[in-house]
PLY file of the C-alpha trace (Angstrom):
ply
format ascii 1.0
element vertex 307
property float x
property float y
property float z
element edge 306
property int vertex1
property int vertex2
end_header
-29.67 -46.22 14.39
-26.89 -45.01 16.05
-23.28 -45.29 16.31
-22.94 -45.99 12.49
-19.62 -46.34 10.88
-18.96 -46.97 6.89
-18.86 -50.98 8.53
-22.70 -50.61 8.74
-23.07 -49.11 5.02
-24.34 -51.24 2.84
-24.06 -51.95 -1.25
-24.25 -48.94 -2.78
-24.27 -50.56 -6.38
-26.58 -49.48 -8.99
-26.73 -46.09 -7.10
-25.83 -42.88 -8.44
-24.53 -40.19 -6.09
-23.28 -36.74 -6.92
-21.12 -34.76 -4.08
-19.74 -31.33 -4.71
-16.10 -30.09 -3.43
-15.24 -33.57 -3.67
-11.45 -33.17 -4.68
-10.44 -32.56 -1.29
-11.44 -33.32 2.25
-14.60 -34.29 3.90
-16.28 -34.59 -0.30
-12.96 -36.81 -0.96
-13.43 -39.20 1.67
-16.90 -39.33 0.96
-16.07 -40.02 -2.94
-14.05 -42.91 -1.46
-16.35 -44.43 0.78
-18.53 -44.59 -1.91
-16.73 -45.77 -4.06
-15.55 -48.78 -2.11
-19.41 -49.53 -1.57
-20.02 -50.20 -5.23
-21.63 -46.83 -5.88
-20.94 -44.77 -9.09
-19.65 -41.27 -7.97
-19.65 -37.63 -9.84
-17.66 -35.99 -7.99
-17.55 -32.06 -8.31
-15.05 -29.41 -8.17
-14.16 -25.84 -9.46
-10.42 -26.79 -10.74
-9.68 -29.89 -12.83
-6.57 -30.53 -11.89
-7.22 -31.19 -8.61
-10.42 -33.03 -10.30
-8.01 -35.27 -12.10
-5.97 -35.96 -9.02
-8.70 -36.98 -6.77
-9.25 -39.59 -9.43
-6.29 -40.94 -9.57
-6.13 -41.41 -5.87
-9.41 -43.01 -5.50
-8.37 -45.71 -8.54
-5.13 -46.02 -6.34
-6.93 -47.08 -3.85
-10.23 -49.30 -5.71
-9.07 -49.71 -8.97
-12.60 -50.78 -10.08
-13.95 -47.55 -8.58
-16.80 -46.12 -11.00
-16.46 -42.60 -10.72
-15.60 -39.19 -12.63
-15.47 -35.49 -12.10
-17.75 -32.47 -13.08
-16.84 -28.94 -13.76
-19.31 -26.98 -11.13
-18.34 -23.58 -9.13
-20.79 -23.65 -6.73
-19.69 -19.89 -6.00
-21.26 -18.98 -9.65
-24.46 -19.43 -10.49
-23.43 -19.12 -14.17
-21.26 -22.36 -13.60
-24.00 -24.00 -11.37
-26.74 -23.89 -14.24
-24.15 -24.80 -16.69
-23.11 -27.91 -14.96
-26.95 -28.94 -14.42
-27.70 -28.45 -17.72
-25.14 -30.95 -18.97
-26.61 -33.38 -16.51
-29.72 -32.89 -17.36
-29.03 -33.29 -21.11
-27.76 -36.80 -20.13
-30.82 -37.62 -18.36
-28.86 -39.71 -15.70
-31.52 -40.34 -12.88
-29.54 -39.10 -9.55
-30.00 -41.25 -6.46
-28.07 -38.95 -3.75
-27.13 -35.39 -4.45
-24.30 -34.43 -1.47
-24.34 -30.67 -0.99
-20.72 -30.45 0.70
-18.63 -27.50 -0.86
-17.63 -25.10 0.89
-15.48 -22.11 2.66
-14.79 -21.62 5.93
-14.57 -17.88 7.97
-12.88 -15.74 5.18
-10.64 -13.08 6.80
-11.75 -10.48 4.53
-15.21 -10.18 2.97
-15.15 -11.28 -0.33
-17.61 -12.02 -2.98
-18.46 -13.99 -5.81
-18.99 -13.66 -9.16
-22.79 -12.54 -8.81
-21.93 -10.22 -6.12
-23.07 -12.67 -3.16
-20.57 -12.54 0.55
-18.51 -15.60 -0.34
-19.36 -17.66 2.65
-22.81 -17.72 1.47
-22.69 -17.23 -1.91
-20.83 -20.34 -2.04
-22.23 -22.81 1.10
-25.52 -21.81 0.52
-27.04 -19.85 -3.05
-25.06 -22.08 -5.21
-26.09 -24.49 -3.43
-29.94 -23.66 -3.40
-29.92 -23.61 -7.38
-28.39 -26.51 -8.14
-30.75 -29.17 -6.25
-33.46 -27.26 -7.58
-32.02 -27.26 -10.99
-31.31 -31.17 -10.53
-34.47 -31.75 -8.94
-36.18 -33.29 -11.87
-33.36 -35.65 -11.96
-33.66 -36.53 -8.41
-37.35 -37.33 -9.06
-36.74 -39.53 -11.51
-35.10 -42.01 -9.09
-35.92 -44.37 -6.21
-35.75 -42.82 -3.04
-33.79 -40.01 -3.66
-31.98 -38.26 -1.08
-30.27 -34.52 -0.76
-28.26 -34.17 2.20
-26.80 -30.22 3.51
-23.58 -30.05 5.18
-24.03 -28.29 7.78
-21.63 -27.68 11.24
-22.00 -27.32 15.03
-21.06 -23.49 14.33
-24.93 -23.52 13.24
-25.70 -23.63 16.60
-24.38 -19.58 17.94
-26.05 -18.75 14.35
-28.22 -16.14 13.25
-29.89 -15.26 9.89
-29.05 -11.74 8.52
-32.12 -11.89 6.60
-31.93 -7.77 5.43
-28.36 -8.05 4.97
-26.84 -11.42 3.96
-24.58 -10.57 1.93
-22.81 -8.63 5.24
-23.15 -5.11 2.88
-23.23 -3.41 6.57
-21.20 -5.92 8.77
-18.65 -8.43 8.04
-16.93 -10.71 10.76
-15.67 -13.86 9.37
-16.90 -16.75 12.24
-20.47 -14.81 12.45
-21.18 -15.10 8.77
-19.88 -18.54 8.54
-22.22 -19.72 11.24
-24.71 -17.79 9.06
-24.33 -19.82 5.96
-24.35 -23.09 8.22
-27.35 -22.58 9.61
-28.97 -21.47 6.86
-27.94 -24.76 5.01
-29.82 -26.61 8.14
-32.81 -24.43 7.30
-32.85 -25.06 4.12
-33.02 -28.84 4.76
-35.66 -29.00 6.86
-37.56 -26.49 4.01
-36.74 -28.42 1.48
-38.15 -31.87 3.54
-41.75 -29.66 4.11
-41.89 -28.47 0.24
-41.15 -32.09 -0.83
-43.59 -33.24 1.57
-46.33 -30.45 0.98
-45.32 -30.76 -3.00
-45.50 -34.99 -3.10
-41.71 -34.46 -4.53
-40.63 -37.52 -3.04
-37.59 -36.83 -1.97
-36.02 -37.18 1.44
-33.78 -33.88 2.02
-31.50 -34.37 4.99
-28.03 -32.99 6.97
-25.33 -33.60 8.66
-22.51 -31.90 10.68
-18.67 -33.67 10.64
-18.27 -32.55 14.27
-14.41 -31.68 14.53
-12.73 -32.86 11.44
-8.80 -32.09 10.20
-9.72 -30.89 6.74
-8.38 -28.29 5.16
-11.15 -26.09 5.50
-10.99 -26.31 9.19
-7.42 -25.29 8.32
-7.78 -22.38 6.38
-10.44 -20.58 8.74
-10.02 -17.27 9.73
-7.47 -16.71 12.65
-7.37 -12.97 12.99
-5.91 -12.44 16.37
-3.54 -14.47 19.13
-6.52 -16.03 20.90
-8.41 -17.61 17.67
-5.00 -18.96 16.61
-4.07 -20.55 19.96
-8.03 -21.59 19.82
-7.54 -23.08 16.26
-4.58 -25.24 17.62
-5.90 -26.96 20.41
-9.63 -27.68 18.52
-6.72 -29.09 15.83
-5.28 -31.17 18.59
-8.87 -33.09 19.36
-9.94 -33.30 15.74
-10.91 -36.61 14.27
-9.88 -37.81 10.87
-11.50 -36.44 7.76
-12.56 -40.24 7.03
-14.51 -40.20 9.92
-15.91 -36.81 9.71
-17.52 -37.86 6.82
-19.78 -40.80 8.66
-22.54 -38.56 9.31
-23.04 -37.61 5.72
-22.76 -41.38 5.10
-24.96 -42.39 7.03
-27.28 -39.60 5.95
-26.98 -40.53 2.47
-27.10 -44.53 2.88
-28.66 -45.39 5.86
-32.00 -47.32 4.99
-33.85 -46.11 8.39
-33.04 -42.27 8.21
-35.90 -39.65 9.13
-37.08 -37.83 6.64
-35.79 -34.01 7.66
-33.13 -35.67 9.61
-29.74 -34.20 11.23
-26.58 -36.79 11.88
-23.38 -35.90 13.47
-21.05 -37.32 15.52
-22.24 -38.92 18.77
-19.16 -39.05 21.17
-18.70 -35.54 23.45
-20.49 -32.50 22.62
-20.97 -34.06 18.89
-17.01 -32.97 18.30
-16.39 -36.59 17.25
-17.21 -40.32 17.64
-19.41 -42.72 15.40
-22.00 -41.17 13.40
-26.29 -40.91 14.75
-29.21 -38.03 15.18
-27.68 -34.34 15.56
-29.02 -31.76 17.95
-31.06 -29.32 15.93
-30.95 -25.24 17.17
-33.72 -23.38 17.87
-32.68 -21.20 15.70
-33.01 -23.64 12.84
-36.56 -24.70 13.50
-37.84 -20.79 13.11
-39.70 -21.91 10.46
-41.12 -18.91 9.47
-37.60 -17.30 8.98
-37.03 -20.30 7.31
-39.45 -19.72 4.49
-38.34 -16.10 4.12
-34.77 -17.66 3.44
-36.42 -19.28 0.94
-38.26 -17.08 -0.76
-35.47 -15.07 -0.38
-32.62 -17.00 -1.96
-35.52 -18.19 -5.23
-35.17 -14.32 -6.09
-31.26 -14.26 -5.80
-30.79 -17.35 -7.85
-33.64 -17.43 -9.98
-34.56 -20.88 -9.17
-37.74 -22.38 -9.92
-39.52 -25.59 -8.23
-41.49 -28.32 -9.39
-45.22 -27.37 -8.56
-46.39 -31.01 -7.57
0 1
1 2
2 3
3 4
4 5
5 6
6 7
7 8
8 9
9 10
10 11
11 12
12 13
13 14
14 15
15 16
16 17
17 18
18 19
19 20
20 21
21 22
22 23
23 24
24 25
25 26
26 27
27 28
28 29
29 30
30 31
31 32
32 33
33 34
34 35
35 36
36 37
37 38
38 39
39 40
40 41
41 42
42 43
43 44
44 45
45 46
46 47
47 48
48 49
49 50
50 51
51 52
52 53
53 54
54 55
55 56
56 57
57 58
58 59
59 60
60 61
61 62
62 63
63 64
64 65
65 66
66 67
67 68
68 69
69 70
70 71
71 72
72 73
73 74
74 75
75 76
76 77
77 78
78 79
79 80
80 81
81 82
82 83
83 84
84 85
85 86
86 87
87 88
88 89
89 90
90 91
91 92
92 93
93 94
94 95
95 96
96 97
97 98
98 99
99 100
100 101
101 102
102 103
103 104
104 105
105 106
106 107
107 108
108 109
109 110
110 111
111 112
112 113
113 114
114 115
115 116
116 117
117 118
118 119
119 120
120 121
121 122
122 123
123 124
124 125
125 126
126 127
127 128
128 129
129 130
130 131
131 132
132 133
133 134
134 135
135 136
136 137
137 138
138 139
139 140
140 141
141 142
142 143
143 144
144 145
145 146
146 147
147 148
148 149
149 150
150 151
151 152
152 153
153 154
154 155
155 156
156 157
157 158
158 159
159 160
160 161
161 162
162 163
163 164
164 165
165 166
166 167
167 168
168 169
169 170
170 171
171 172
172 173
173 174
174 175
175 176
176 177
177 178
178 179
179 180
180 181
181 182
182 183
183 184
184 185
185 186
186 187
187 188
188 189
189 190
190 191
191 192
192 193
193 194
194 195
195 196
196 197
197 198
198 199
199 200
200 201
201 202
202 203
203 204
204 205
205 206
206 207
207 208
208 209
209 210
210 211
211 212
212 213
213 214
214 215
215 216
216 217
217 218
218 219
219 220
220 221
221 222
222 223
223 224
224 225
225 226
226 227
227 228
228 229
229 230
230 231
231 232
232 233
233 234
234 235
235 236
236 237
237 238
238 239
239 240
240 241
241 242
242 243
243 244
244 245
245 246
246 247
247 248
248 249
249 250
250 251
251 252
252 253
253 254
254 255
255 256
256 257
257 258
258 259
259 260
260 261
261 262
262 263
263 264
264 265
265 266
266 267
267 268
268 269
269 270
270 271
271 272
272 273
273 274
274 275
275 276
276 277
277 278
278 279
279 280
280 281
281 282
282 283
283 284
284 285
285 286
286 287
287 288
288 289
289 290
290 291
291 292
292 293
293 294
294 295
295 296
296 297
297 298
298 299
299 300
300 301
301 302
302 303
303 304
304 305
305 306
């Protein structure tokens, strides 16, 4: 299908869906279409009062709305395992786990708690561990479904696989094309270990083209030219609501692909109703791709189901 729109999403009641950085942005305005579709959202954030607001604006809006928030910085693995073991301890069977937090082009290298480059550390390891961590609760339901959010900046992207934490070079656009791509990669690995493993689950991605978000917002402008740049992509950005079809349709749509990639279809993928994404070479290198993930199992500790 193509040209999908939250018109073409269906009931969503009975489902379960958990979507991280939801308090703000493209994870917001997927809460709310959600939401509105019947479905009971978790969403997930690393500060609760902007938890609590997000709430309060999605009851503003569907009063009936079955949702709540979860304490999970994705940027910590300490937080990540914490959060999945509460969730785990409740046994909730999880229909649609939406891996959307993120940060965008840092100025300055940073890094998290566990000593990972921000970027990636947060868009991609924390990431990593939690849908294995949740993976036996993903199992446990009908047709489960993780979807990656991914970007068009995976497309000039490479894989620093000796130095991803940028140890030896930091520049903030290169290493957030880095942790894009690898989140594209590590879709389409997770769809061949889930299909090689008889997981049963149907891992998939999608890219919001240009969307006003804050995260767009806050991205590195370190000279004159990337700020004049950064105005006029602002200029032709489309709204947050529907920057967030793709991911929709990824996580709803009853005829999606199994490995899939949805973006925007109108010009270059910037914007425009939601259908199937270009993928980069780059991202179908699947050996790199399995290094990535053999890689990022010894940074996080994370363990898979064996069958």
């Amino acid at each position: 299908m193509t040209g999908w729109t939250t018109a073409d999403m269906a009931s969503q009641t009975g489902r379960f869906f958990v979507v991280t950085g939801a308090t703000g942005g493209l994870g917001l305005e997927t809460a709310l279409a959600l939401a509105k579709a019947g479905g009971e959202v978790l969403l997930t954030g690393r500060n609760p009062a902007k938890g609590e607001a997000a709430l309060s604006h999605i009851r503003a809006v569907y009063p009936d709305a079955r949702i709540a928030f979860g304490l999970c910085d994705v940027a910590s693995l300490a937080a990540v395992n914490a959060f999945a073991d509460r969730l785990i301890a409740e046994g909730r069977p999880i229909h649609v786990l939406i891996n959307n937090a993120g940060v965008m082009a840092t100025p300055k290298r940073e890094l998290t708690v566990d000593g990972f480059e921000l970027q990636f550390g947060t868009n991609v390891t924390g990431h990593y561990l939690l849908t294995a961590r949740l993976m036996p609760l993903l199992r446990a339901a009908p047709d489960p479904r993780v979807v990656q959010l991914a970007s068009l900046a995976h497309l000039p992207g490479k894989i620093f696989i000796d130095d991803l934490d940028a140890a030896k070079n930091y520049h903030p656009w290169t290493r957030y094309q880095q942790s894009k791509l690898a989140m594209l990669m590590f879709a389409l690995e997770l769809q061949r270990h889930s299909d090689a493993g008889r997981w049963g689950v149907t891992s998939l991605a999608a890219h919001p083209g240009l969307a006003a978000t804050d995260l767009f917002r806050r991205g590195a402008a370190t000279n004159l030219f990337e700020r004049i740049k950064a105005f006029a992509i602002g200029l032709v950005c489309q709204s947050a609501a529907a920057g967030a079809w793709p991911t929709l349709m990824a996580a709803t749509a009853p005829d999606v692909m199994p490995g899939g990639y949805y973006g925007p279809t109108g010009f270059m993928e910037a914007w425009g109703k939601a259908g199937p994404a270009r993928i980069g070479p780059s991202a179908r290198d699947d050996a790199m791709a399995e290094r990535l993930w053999n890689t990022l199992a010894k940074m996080t500790g994370a363990i898979w189901p064996s069958g």
